[in-house]
C-alpha positions as CSV (number, residue, x, y, z in Angstrom):
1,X,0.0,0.0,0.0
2,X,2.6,2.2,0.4
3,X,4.5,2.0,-2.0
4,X,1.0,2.5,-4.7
5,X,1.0,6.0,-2.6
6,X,4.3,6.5,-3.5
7,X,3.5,6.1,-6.9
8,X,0.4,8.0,-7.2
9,X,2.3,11.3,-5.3
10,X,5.2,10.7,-7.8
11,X,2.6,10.8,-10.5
12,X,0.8,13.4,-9.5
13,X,3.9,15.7,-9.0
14,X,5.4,14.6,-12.4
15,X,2.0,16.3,-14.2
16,X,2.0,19.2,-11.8
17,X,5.4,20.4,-13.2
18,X,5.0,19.3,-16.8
19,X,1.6,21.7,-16.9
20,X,3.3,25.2,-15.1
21,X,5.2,25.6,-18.2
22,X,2.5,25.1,-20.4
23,X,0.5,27.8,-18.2
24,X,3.5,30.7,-18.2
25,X,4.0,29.9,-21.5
26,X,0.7,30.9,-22.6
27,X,0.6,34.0,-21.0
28,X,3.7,34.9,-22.3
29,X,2.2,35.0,-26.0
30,X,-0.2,36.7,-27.6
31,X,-2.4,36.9,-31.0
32,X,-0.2,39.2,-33.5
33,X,-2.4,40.1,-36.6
34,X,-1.1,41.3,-39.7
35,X,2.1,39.3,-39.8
36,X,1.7,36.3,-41.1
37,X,2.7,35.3,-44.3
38,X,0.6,33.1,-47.1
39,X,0.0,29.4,-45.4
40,X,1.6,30.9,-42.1
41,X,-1.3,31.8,-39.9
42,X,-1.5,30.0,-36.5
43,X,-5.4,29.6,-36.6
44,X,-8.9,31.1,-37.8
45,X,-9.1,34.6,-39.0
46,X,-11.7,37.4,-37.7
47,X,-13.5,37.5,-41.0
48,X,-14.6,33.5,-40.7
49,X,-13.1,32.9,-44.1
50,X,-11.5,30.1,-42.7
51,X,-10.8,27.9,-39.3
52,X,-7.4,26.4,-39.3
53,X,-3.9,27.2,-39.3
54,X,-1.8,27.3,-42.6
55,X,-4.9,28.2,-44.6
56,X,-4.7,32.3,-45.1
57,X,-3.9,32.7,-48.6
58,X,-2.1,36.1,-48.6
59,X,1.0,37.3,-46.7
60,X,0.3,40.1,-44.1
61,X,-3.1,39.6,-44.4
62,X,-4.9,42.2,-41.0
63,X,-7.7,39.2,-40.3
64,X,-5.1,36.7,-39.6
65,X,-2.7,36.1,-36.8
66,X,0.5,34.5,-35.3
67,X,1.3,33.7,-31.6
68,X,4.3,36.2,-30.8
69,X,6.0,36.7,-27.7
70,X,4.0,39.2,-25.4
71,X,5.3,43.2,-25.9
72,X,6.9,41.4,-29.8
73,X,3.5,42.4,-31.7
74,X,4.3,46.1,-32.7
75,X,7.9,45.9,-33.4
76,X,7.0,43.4,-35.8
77,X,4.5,45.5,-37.7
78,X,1.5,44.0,-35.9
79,X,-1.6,45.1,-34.4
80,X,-4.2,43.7,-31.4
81,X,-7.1,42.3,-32.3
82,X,-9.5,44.7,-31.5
83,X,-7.3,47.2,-34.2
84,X,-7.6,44.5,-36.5
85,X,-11.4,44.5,-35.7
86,X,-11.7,48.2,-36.3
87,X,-9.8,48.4,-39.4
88,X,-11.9,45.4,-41.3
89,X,-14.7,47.1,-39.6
90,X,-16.0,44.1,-37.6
């Protein structure tokens, strides 16, 4: 019996640890539109044209977006989503 509690802690710390990393490193991203090129996109655009990544057809294109490293967007040429909303008038 002990040593199936043993386990199960050693288990349970293991996934602890492997998912905090996961965690910061979402918050340490964020949704860059306007930068990404043709087949480049990292997932659906605002307009609904379509729902996957890889599938924008043009480079730069203001509905679609990349996962950047937070404070990266700008200096890349980027805007926020809710820019991108305004300028395609969403």
């Amino acid at each position: 019996m002990n040593q199936r509690l043993m386990i199960a802690a050693t288990a349970a710390t293991l996934l602890t640890a492997l998912a905090a990393p996961a965690t910061s490193m979402a918050a340490e991203k964020e949704k860059c539109f306007g930068i990404a090129k043709a087949g480049q996109n990292d997932c659906a655009n605002l307009t609904g044209a379509h729902s996957c990544a890889g599938q924008t057809k043009m480079d730069m294109a203001k509905e679609d977006w990349k996962f950047v490293p937070a404070g990266t967007c700008k200096a890349a040429g980027g805007i926020s989503m809710d820019e991108a909303k305004k300028q395609l008038k969403l």
